[in-house]
N, C-alpha and C positions, 0 to 999 in steps of 0.2 A: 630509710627507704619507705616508702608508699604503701600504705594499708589499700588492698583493691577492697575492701569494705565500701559500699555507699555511707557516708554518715552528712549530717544537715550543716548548712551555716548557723553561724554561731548567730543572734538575735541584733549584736550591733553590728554586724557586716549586711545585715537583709534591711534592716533602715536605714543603712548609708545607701544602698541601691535605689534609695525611693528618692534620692534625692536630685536637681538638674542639674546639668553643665549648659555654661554657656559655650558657645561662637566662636572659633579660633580667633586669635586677633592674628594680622598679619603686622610683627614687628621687628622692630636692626634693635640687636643687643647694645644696650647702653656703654661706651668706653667708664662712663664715671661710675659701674658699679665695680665697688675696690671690695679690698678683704673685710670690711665690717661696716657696712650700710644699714640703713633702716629704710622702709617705701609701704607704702601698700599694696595690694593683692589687687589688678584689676582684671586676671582673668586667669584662669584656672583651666591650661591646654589640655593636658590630658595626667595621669597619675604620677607624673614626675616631672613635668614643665608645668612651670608658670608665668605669668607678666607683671611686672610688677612697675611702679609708677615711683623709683627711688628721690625719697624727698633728697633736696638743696642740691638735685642736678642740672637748673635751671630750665627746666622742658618736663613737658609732659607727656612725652614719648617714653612706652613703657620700656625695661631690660626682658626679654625673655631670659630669664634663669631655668638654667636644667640641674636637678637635683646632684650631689656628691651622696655616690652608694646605694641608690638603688636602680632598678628595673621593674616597669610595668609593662604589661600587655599594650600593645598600638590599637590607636584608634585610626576609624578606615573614614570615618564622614563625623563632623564637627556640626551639634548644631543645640538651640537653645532649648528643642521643642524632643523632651526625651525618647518619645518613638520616632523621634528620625534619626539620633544616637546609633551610629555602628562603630564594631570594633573584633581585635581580639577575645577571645575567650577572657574575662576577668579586667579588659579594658576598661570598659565602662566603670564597671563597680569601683574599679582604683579613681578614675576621675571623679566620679561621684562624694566618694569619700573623702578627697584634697579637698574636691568644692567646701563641701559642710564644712570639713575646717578651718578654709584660709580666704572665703568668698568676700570681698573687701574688707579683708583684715588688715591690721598692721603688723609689720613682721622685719625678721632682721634677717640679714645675708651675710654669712661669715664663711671660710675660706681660710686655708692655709697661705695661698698666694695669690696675691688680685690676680695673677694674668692668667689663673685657671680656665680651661674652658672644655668645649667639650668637643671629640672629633666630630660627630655627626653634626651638621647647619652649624657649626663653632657657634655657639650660648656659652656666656660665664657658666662655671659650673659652681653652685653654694650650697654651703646649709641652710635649711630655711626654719626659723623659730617663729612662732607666731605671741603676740602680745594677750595675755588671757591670765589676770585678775592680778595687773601689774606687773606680772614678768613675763618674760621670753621662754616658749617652752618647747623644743624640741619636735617637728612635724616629721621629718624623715622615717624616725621609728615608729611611729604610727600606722603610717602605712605597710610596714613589717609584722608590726603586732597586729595587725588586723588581718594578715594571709593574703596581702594584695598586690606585694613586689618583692621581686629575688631580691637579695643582696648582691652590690655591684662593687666590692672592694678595690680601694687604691693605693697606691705604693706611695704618691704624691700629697694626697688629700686622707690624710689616716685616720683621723681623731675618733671618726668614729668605726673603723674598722671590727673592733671586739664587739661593739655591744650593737651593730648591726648582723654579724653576724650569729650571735648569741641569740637574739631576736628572730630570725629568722629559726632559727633550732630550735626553739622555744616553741611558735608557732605551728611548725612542721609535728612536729612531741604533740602537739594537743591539736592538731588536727583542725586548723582554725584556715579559716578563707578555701582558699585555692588547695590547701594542703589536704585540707577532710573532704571535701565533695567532687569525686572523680566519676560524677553527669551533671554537672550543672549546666553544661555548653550543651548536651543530649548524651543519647546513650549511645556510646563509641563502641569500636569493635573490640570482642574478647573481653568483655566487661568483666569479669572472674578472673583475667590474668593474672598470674602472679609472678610481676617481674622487677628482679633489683639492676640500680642500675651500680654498678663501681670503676671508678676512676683509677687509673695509671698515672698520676701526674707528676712525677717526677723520674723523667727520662735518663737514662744511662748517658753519663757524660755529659757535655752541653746540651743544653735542650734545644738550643738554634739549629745544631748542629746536628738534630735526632728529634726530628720533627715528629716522624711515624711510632718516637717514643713512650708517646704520649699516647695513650688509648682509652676508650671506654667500653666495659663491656655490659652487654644489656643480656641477664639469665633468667632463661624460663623455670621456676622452679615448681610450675604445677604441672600437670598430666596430661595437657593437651596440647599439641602445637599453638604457637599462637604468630598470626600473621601481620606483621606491623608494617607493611607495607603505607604511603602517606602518613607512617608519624612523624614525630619532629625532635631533634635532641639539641638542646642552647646551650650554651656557658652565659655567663651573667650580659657580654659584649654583646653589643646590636651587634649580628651577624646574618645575611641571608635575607630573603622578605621578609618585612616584619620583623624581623629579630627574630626570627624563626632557627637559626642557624644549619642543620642539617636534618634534612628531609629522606626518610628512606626510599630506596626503588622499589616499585614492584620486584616481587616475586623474595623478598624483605620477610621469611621465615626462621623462628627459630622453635625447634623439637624443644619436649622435654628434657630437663636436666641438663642442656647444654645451653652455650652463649651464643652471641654473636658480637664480634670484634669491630668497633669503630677506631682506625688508626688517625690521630688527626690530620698528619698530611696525605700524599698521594701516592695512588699505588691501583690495582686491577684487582675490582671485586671480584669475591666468588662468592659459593652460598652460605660459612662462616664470618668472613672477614671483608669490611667495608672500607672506604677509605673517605677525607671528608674534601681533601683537596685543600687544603692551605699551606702556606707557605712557611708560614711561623707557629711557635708553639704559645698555646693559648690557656694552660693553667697556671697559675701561679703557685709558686713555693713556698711552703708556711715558713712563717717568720715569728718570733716573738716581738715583745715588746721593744720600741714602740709601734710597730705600723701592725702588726698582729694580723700580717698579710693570710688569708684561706681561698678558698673557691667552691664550686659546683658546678653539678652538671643534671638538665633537666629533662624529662621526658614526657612531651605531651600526644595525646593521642590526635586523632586526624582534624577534632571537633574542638582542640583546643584545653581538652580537657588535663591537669598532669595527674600524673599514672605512677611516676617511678622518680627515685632524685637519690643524689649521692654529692652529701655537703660534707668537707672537710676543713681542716681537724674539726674531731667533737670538740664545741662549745657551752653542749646546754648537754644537762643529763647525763653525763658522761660514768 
């Protein structure tokens, strides 16, 4: 759970921020990018999309590839010239950070099954390794280890399920990116709060079938009401604008020493218990080996800032 401590970024996260993105490119995902391709890097969309220019597909039309396993903040306006760069809270910085590592690099796209892809604009979904001092070396968790994207595990594309979300624990434990500086977006309301978030994710009986089984609860455990009225709670799924996923109503209080109840599906708020409106159940159930299926659940405040999170099973530090 989230130290409301202010503390600074770490020194390689504040020079990956000085760095450009360029220009969306506007692209049709390549059919010939299969389970293990090599291409180069010709543009760098934002902290988890790229373009890439796969060599021996006859064309130079790039594949937009959308990363397997993670989640970055969205970006709101694409452009070359970094003060005209908008976005989510820690948007930028995630793209900034891919750039410096994969900006017309050579790199390989690997996949459990070519015909992965992804629901949101369908893009392949891959891993992406970049070529650097003769081998292929793993870019995904980079962006983990640097506090710049949730972990977005999958039941289909596992390989790296563990040590993404390991990475992510890791990160969170030492207070690294987005995990240690809760105002880098500015200073949000109840800046002092002290609130955990904890997850209910495994519903009585079927989970389809017990949708509102599934809950999260958000507790004040310092001495002053705290108002979170416009924050915002995600699971790893684009969900909501922006991938914002659930947005509290006004008048979004919780006292001291008490919670308040986010049930996932549907149901008639009152002043404890919320509801998020969906249809299905959206945490995953741990698994071991091999897909070492986990989740999360996030909590940012209205400036983008996160505040609170509740990842499970422990991975790291246990």
């Amino acid at each position: 759970m989230a130290d409301p401590r202010r503390r600074r970024l770490t020194a390689a996260v504040l020079a990956a921020a000085a760095l450009l993105v360029p220009a969306v490119v506007t692209a049709t995902p390549s059919a010939e990018a299969a389970s293990a391709t090599t291409g180069k890097v010709v543009m760098v969309d934002d902290g988890d999309t790229i373009d890439v220019d796969i060599a021996g597909d006859g064309t130079r039309r790039p594949a937009r590839v959308r990363y397997i396993g993670i989640q970055t903040m969205e970006l709101h306006v694409y452009s070359k010239t970094p003060s005209k760069l908008r976005g989510e809270c820690w948007g930028v910085e995630a793209a900034k950070n891919l750039y410096r590592i994969l900006s017309k690099k050579r790199v390989k796209l690997t996949s459990q099954h070519a015909t992965s892809q992804s629901g949101q604009n369908i893009r392949p979904r891959r891993n992406v390794a970049v070529l650097s001092g003769g081998r292929y070396v793993p870019t995904g968790i980079m962006q983990l280890d640097a506090g710049l994207a949730l972990p977005d595990l999958s039941s289909d594309e596992f390989t790296t399920n563990l040590s993404y979300m390991t990475a992510a624990q890791r990160a969170a434990a030492n207070r690294v990116g987005m995990w240690g500086d809760p105002t880098h977006c500015g200073i949000g309301p109840a800046q002092d709060a002290q609130l955990a978030v904890h997850i209910n994710w495994d519903a009585a009986h079927n989970d389809a079938q017990n949708v509102n089984g599934e809950w999260i609860d958000i507790t004040n455990n310092g001495a002053a009401p705290v108002d979170i009225s416009g924050w915002w709670i995600r699971d790893a799924a684009y969900r909501g604008v922006k991938g914002r996923g659930y947005t509290f109503p006004a008048g979004s209080v919780i006292q001291p020493g008490t919670h308040l109840r986010l049930h996932v599906g549907k149901g008639t708020n009152d002043a404890n218990t919320q509801y998020w409106g969906l249809d299905i159940p959206i945490f995953a159930n741990v698994t071991g080996a091999p897909r070492w299926m986990a989740d999360g659940a996030w909590l940012f405040d209205p400036q983008g800032d996160l505040r609170s999170w509740h990842m499970y099973p422990c991975r790291y530090a246990c």
